[in-house]
N, C-alpha and C positions, 0 to 999 in steps of 0.2 A: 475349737469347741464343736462336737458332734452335732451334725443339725438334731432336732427332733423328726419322730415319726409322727404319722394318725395318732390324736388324741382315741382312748378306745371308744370303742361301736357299742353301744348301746345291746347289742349280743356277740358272740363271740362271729367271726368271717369261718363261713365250712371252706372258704375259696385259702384261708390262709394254710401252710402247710405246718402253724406255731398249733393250730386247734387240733388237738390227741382227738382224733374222731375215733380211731378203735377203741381207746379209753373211754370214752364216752359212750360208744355202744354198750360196752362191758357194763359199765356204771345203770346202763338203760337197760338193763337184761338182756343184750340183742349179742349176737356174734359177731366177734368184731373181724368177721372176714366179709360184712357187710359195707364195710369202708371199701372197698374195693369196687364194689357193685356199684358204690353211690356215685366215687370220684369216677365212674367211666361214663354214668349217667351223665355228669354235671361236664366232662370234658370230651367225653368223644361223642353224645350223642344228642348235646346241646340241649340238654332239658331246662327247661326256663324257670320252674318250681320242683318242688317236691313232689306237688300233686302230680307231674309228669313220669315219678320213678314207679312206675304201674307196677313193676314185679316186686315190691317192697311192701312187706304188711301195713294197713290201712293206718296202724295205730304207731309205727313209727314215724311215718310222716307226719301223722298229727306231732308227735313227740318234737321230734327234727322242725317243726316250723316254729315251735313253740320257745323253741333252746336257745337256735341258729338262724342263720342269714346266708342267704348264697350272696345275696345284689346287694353292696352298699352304695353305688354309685346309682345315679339316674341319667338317664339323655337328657341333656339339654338343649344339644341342639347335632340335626343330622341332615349333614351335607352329601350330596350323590351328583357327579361332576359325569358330563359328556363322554369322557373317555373309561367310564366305569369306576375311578376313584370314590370311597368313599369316607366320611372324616366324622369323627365323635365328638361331638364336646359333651365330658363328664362332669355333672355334679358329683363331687367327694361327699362322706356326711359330716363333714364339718366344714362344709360352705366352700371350701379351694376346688378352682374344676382343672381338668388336664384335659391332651386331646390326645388320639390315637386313630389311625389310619388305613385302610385296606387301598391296597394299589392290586389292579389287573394287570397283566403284562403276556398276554400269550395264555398256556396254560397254568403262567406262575399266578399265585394267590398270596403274597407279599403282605405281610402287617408292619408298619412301624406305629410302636409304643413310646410311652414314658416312662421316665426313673424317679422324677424329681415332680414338685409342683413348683416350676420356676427353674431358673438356672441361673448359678452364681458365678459363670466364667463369662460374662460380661462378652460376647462376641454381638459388635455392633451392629454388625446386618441381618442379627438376627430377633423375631421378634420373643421368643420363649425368656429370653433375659432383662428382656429392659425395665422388669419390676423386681430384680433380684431372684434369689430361690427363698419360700418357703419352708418346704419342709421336704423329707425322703417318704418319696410311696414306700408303703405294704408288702412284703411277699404280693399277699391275696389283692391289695391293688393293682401290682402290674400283672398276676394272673387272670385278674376280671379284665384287663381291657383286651388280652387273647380272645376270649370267651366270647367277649360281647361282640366282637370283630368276625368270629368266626361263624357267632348267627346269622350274619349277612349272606352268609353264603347258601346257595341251593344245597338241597341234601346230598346231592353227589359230588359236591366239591368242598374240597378241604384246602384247608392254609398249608403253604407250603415252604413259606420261609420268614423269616424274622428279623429286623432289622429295629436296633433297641437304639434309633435315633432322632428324639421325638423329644420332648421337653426336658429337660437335664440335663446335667452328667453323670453317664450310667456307671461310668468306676468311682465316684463319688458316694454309691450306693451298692456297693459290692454284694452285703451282708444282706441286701434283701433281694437283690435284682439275681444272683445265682438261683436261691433254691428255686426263684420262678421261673427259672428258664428248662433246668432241672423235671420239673414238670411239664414242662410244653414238651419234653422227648420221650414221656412215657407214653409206650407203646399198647397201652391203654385208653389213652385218652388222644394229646392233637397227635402225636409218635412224629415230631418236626425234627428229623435229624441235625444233630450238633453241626453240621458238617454245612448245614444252609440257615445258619443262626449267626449276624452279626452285631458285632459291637462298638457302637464308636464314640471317639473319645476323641478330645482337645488335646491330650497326653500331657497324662502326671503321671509321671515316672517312677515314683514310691506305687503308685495304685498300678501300673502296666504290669509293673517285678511281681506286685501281691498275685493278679491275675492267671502270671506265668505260673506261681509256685502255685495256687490252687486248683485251676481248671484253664489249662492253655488247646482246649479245643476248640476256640471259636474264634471266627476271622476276625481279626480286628482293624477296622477302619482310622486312619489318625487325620482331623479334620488338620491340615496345613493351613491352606488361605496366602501364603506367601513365603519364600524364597529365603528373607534374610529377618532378624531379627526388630530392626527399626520398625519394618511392613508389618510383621505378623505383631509386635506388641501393639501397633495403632487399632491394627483389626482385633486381635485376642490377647485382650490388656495383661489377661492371668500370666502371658509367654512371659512380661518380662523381670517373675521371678524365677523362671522355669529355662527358658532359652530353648532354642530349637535345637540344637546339637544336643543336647540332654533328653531333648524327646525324641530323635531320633536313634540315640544308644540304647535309649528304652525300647522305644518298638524293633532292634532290632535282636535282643535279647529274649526280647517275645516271640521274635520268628524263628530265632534257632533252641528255644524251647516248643514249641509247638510244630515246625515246619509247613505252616498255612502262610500262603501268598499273601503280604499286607497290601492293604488296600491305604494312599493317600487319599483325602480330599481334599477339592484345589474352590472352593466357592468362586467363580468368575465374575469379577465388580464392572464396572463399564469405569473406565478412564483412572485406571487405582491399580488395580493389579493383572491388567490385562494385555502390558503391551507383550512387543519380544525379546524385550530384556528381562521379561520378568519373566517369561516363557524359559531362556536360555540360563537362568539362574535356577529354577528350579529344574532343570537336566541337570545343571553341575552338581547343587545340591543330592539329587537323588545318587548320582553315579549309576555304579550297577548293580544296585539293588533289585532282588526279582520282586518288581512291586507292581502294583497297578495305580495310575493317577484317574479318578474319577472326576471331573472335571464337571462342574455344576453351576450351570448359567445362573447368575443372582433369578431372584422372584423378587418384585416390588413388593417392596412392605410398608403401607399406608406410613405414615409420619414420620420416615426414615428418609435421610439425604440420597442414600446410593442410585446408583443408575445400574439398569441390565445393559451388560458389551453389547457394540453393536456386533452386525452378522460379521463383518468383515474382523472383524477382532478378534473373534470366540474362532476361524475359520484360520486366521494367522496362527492362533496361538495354538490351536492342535496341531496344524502342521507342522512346526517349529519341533514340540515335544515327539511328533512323531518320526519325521527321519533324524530325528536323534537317537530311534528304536527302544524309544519309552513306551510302553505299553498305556494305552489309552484306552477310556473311553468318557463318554458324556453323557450323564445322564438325562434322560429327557423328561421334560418339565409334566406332570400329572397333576390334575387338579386347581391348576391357576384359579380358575375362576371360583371354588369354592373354596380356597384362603390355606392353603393345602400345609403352606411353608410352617414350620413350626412354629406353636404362639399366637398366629396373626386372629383365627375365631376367637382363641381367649379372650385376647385384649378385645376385639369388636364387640363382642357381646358385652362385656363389661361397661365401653362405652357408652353404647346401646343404653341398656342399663340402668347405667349414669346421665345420660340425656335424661332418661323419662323420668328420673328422681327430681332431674331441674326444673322438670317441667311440671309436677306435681303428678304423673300419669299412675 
């Protein structure tokens, strides 16, 4: 059964790309080569209101605030971590919040987003699942959390890549999560080329082929976690109607329709999946695949069993995958302290929350 979307807005999302804004101008006696004008105000020049679109007649912004909504979403809460990370937690208008992300890295300006309010593939070390999924964001929801991300930034710097893995499963949301990706590359507005926009996925293999036939230009990350099937169903329960060999015919069916370098992800657990057999099973696995394994130190997540590998572990086990001339690398941890990992603000605030209702606050 299809999940549901957003119950509707109370006005129609101008951020959605379902709202006929040139129809509507028409309809508003405006020219609808106005639309053009607005969606550059609202994406490439970060304007926060209407009242912002200065070169636009007085009396259609009156109009336009009156019809429409740019913002459905509020901060709820905004995290800014030592290393320049920064984290959202959004209020939805129908009370579900989601989080989304800005990471510094050099000159890169990096966003990871969500797909989903929740996620329904049950991956245990992670916290965005452990309340099930809700419901599929908006077009215009996952293009407001670009937006809202990209205001953080000073006026001379822009986002520079995207990475759509953040609360969900982004191929479980195809139908909305393209046309807003779609948008993030007009050259009008953030102009994020396809080409540093990725997507990842637990891999379903009906949704990786859909991918391929629709739009196979974008890298796609396939979250692994382990070697053989016992491992990866304990960790990613969904595997064991799907099996890893089946997710890996898929993703590679994706690489010789698209020809982008896949990217594995390997989540690094302390005493679970870190030793060097499990290191020398995922060489065997991969073979010669031109892949890349990202290798990602677990993050502690409040009320979960796992343990982060010790150094010597995470230290063994690159080594192992690399004179085996596996292409590696590790991602390094951003944002620890302000709960960066996906999910984890959700849930606290909620608890939070939920304290001060026990407590009558």
């Amino acid at each position: 059964m299809p999940l549901p979307i957003s119950p509707v807005s109370p006005l129609p999302h101008l951020l959605d790309p379902g709202f006929d804004l040139p129809g509507w101008l028409q309809a508003a006696g405006q020219p609808a080569w106005r639309a053009r004008a607005i969606r550059r105000w609202l994406h490439g020049r970060r304007a926060e209101s209407f009242a912002d679109m200065t070169d636009l007649p007085a009396a259609l912004r009156t109009q336009l605030e009156a019809a429409t909504t740019i913002w459905t979403t509020n901060v709820v809460k905004h995290q800014l971590a030592e290393d320049g990370t920064e984290k959202l937690l959004l209020g939805l208008h129908d009370g579900q919040r989601i989080e989304c992300v800005l990471l510094r890295d050099g000159i890169r300006r990096t966003v990871c987003i969500s797909s989903q309010v929740g996620c329904a593939m049950g991956c245990v070390f992670c916290a965005s699942g452990l309340d099930g999924v809700v419901r599929n964001l908006t077009t215009g929801e996952i293009i407001e959390q670009l937006l809202r991300l990209a205001r953080l930034l000073p006026a001379d710097e822009r986002l520079s890549h995207i990475v759509v893995m953040g609360m969900g499963e982004p191929l479980a949301n195809l139908d909305r999560l393209l046309p807003a990706l779609a948008a993030a590359q007009d050259p009008d507005g953030l102009g994020i080329s396809q080409r540093r926009i990725t997507i990842s996925t637990v891999g379903l293999p009906p949704a990786v082929d859909r991918l391929s036939d629709l739009n196979p230009g974008y890298h796609l990350a396939v979250s692994l976690h382990a070697a053989d099937d016992q491992l990866r169903t304990r960790l990613v329960p969904v595997n064991q109607s799907i099996g890893i060999e089946a997710v890996l015919a898929a993703a590679d069916r994706y690489w010789e329709a698209s020809g982008r370098r896949l990217t594995f992800e390997y989540v690094l657990l302390g005493n679970l999946n870190d030793s060097p057999e499990h290191a020398r099973s995922l060489v065997r696995l991969l073979g010669r695949r031109a892949a890349l394994v990202n290798v990602i130190p677990y993050n502690t997540v409040s009320g979960l069993p796992w343990e982060e590998p010790s150094d010597v572990a995470q230290t063994r086990f690159l080594d192992i995958l690399r004179k085996a001339g596996t292409n590696v690398q590790v991602r390094r941890r951003k944002g620890a302290r302000i709960d960066a990992a996906c999910g984890q603000l959700r849930r606290l605030a909620a608890s939070h929350e939920a304290a001060k209702d026990d407590h009558g606050e």
